[in-house]
C-alpha positions in Angstrom: 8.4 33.8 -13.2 7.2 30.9 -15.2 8.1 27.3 -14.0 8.2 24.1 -16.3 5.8 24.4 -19.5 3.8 22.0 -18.3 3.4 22.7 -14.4 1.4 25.6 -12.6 3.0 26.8 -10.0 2.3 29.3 -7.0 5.4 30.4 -5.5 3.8 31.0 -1.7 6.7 33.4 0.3 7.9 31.6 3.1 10.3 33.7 6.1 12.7 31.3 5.2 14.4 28.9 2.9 13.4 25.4 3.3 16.7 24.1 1.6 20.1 24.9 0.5 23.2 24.0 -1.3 26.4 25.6 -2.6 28.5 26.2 -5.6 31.9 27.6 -7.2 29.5 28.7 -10.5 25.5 28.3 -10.8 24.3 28.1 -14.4 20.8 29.0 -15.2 20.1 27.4 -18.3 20.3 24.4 -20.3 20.5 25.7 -24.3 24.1 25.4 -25.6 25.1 28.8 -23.9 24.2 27.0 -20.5 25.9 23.8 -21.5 29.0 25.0 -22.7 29.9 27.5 -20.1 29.0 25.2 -17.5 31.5 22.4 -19.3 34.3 24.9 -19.0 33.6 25.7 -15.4 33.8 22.3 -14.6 37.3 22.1 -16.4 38.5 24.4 -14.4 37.8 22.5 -11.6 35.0 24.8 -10.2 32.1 23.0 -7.9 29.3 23.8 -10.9 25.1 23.1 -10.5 23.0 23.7 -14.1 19.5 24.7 -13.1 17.0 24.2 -15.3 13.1 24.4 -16.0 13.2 21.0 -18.1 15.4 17.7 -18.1 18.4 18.7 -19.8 17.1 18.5 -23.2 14.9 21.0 -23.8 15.2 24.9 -24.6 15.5 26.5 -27.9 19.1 24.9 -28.7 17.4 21.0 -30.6 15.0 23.7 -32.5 17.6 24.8 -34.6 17.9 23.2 -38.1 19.9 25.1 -40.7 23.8 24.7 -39.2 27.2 26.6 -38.0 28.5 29.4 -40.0 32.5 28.9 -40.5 34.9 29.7 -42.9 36.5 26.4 -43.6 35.6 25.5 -47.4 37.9 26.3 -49.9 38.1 30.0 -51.6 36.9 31.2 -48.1 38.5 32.8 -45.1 38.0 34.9 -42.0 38.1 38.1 -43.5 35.1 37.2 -46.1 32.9 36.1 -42.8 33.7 39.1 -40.8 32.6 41.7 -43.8 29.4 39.6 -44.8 28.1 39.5 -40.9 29.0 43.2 -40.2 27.1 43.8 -43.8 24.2 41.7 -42.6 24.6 43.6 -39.0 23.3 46.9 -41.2 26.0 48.8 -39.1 24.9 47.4 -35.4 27.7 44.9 -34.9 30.2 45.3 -33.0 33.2 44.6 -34.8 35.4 43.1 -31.9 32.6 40.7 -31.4 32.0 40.0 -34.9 36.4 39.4 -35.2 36.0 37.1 -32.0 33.0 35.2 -33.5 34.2 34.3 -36.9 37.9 33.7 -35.5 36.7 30.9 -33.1 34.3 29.5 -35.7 36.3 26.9 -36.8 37.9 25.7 -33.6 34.4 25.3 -32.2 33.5 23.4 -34.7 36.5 21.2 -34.4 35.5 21.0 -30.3 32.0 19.9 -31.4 33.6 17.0 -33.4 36.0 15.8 -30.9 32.9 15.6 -28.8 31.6 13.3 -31.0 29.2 15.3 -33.1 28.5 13.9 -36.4 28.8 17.1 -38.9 29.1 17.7 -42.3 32.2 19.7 -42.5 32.9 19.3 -46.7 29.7 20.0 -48.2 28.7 23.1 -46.8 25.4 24.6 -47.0 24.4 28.9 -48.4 22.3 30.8 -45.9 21.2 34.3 -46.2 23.9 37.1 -45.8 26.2 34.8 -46.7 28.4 35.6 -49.8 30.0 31.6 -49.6 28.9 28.0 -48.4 30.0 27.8 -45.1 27.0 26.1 -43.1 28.2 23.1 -41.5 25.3 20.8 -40.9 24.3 17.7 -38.9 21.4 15.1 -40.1 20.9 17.2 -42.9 18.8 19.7 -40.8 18.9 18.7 -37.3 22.2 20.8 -35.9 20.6 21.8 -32.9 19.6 18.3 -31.7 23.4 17.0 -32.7 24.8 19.9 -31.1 22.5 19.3 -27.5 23.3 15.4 -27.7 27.1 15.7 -27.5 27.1 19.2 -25.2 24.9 17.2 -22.7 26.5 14.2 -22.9 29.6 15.8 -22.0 28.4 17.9 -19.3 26.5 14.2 -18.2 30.0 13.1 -17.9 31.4 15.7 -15.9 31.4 16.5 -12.2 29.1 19.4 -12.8 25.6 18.7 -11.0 22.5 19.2 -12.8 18.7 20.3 -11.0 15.7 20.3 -13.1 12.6 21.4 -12.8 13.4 24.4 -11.3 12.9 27.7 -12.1 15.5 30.7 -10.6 12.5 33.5 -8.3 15.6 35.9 -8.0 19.7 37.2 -7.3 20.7 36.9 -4.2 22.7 40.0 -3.6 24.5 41.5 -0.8 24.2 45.5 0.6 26.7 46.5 -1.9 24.9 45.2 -4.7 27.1 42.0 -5.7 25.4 38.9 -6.3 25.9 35.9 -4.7 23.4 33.0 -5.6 20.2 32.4 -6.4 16.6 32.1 -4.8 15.4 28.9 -6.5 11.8 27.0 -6.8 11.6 23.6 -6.9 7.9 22.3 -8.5 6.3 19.8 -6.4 3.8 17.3 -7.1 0.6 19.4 -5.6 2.1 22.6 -8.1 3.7 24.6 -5.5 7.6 25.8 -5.0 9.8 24.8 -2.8 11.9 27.5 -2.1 15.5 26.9 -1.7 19.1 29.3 -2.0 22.0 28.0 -3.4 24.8 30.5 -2.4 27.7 30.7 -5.2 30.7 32.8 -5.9 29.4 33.1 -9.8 26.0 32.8 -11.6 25.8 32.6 -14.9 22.7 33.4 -16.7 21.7 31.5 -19.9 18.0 31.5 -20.3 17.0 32.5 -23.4 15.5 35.6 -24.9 11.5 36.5 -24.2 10.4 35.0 -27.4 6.8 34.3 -26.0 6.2 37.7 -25.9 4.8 37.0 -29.2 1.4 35.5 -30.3 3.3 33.2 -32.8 7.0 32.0 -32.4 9.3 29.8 -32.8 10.9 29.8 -29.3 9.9 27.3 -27.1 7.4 27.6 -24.2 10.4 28.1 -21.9 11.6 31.3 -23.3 9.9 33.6 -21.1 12.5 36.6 -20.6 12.9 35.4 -16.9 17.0 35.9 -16.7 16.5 39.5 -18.5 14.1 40.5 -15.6 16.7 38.8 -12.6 19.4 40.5 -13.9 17.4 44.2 -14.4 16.3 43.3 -10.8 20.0 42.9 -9.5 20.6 46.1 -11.4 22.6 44.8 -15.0 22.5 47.1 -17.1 20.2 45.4 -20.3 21.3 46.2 -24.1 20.3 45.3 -27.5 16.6 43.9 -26.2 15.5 45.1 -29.3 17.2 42.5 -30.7 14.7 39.4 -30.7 16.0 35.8 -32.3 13.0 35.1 -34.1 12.8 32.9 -37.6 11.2 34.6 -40.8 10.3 31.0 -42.2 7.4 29.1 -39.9 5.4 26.5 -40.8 2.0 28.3 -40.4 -1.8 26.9 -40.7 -4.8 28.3 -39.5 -5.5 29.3 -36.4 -1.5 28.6 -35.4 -1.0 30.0 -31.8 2.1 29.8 -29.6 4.8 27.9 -30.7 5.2 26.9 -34.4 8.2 24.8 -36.1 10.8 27.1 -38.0 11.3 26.2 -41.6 15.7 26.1 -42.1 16.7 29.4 -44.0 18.9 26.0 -45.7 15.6 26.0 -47.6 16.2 29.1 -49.7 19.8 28.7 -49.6 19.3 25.2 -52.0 16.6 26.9 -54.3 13.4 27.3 -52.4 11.2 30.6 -53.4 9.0 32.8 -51.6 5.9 33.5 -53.5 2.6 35.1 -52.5 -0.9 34.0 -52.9 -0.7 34.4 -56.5 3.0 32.8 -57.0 5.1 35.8 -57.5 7.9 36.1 -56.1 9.0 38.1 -52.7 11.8 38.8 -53.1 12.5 39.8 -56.7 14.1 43.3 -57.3 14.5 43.8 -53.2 18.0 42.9 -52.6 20.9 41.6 -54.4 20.8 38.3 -53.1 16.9 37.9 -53.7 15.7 35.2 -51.0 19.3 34.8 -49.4 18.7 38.4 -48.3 19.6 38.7 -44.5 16.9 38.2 -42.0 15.6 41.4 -41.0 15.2 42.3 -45.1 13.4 39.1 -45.7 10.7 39.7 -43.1 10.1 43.4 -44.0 9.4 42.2 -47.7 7.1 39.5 -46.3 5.7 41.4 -44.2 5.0 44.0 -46.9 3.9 41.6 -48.8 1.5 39.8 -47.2 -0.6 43.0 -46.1 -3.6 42.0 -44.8 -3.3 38.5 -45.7 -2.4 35.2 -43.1 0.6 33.9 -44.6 3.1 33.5 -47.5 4.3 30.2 -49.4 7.7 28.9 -49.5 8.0 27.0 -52.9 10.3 24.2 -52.3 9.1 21.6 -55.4 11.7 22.5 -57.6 14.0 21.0 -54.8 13.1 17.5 -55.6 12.2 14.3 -53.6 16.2 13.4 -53.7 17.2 16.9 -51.8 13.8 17.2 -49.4 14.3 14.3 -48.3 18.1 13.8 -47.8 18.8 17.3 -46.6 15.4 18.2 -45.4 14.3 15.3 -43.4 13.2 16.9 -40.4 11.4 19.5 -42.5 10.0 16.6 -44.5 9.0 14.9 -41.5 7.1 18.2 -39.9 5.0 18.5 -43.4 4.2 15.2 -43.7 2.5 15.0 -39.9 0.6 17.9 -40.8 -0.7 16.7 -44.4 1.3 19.1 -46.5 3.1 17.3 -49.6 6.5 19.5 -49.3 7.4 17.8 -52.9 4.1 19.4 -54.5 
């Protein structure tokens, strides 16, 4: 298992623990998954410890730029949500959880509110797959970070504990197979663990996908598949791992390795192009929707289309200043750093 990005560690077996603790629930994790489940653990009352690689802050969650898909605006509803997700699931969703997600949508984002987050709930944004604007968005294009900064805050607040700088070695499970805790590392100073159990009546795991799998990615460094491979070792039965979270838009320069920032599919959904090397368009004639196609269409056309080339262009000048910069600040920002005029 990996520890914290930026610590080595050797996890040196030991005959036994050197610490423990206890817990009703043990969250591995500290995305929005981690953060939320723990929050409602700890309003039930439940003795609840996060554990996490990072400070709570980190993970794939404050990434995330585009916004929260709900059917609030007018002309909209839940039945126009459900179809264009299970259209956009190409016949893999499962309906019951596509009826749960879109029915919940909107009380979530009323719960994110009343937490204090700071959304744009009346002009609502067009992403791909979507037949209506119904992106809620935050800072223009910083959701994620909004959505961490009030989920942590709350959780902050509660009387859940929190142990960083930590990664989980393995289940702890009894003869019959049932798990009950964790085997945990704590990263010392001199880069080794200190290996400790925290026995609990519940774990949750939270952790991500295994987005570094790949040469270039948007996940973060911590994304390592480590809670897929405890809970194959405690014998869970794993599904839909073809199923990667990945971004089609990345901005890309040469000789880009590891992580890379995603460019918001918000992008396209206010005008922005795909064009190749010699400024035709992508997407043209491949779906109805052209560059709002749903992910998995827009990166087999880009991928088709790039062949044997390095990258693609996302043509964002007919956007103007105004929009880039009011609704694509963070985007803005990212081009700017690296010397790319996002207005030209």
């Amino acid at each position: 298992m990996s520890g914290p990005a930026s610590t080595v560690v050797r996890y040196l077996p030991r005959t036994r623990p050197e610490w423990e603790r206890e817990a009703d629930v043990v969250v591995v994790g500290s995305g929005a998954a981690g953060l939320a489940a723990a929050l409602a653990a700890a309003g039930r009352r439940r003795r609840v410890l996060l554990l996490t690689k990072e400070e709570v802050g980190g993970g794939s969650t404050p990434l995330a730029q585009g916004g929260l898909a709900a059917a609030i605006g007018a002309g909209d509803d839940r039945r126009l949500h459900e179809r264009d997700t299970v259209t956009a699931g190409a016949g893999l969703c499962e309906p019951d959880a596509v009826a749960a997600l879109v029915a919940a949508a909107p009380a979530e984002i009323a719960r994110l509110a009343r937490y204090g987050a700071r959304l744009e709930r009346t002009a609502l944004h067009l992403e791909g797959g979507h037949s209506r604007h119904r992106i809620v968005t935050a800072g223009g294009d910083a959701i994620g970070r909004e959505v961490h900064r009030v989920l942590r805050a709350a959780l902050l607040k509660s009387q859940a504990e929190v142990l960083t700088g930590c990664v989980v070695l393995d289940l702890l499970t009894d003869h019959r197979g049932s798990v009950g805790g964790v085997l945990v590392g704590l990263a010392g100073g001199n880069g080794e663990l200190r290996v400790g159990t925290v026995r609990a009546r519940a774990v949750v795991l939270a952790t991500g996908g295994f987005g570094q799998a790949y040469a270039t990615t948007t996940n973060p460094a911590g994304v390592t598949g480590d809670g897929l491979a405890l809970a194959a070792r405690a014998g869970a039965e794993l599904r839909d791992l073809e199923f990667v979270q990945f971004h089609p838009t990345v901005l890309w320069q040469e000789a880009a390795a590891g992580q890379c920032p995603l460019l918001t599919e918000a992008l396209r959904g206010a005008g922005a192009v795909l064009v190749d090397a010699a400024g035709q368009p992508v997407m043209a004639g491949r779906h109805p929707l052209g560059d709002l196609a749903p992910r998995d269409v827009v990166a087999a056309a880009m991928q088709q289309r790039m062949g044997l080339a390095s990258h693609l262009w996302l043509d964002a000048t007919g956007l103007g200043r105004a929009v880039l910069e009011r609704d694509f600040p963070t985007v803005t920002a990212l081009c700017r750093a690296r010397g790319i005029a996002s207005t030209r």
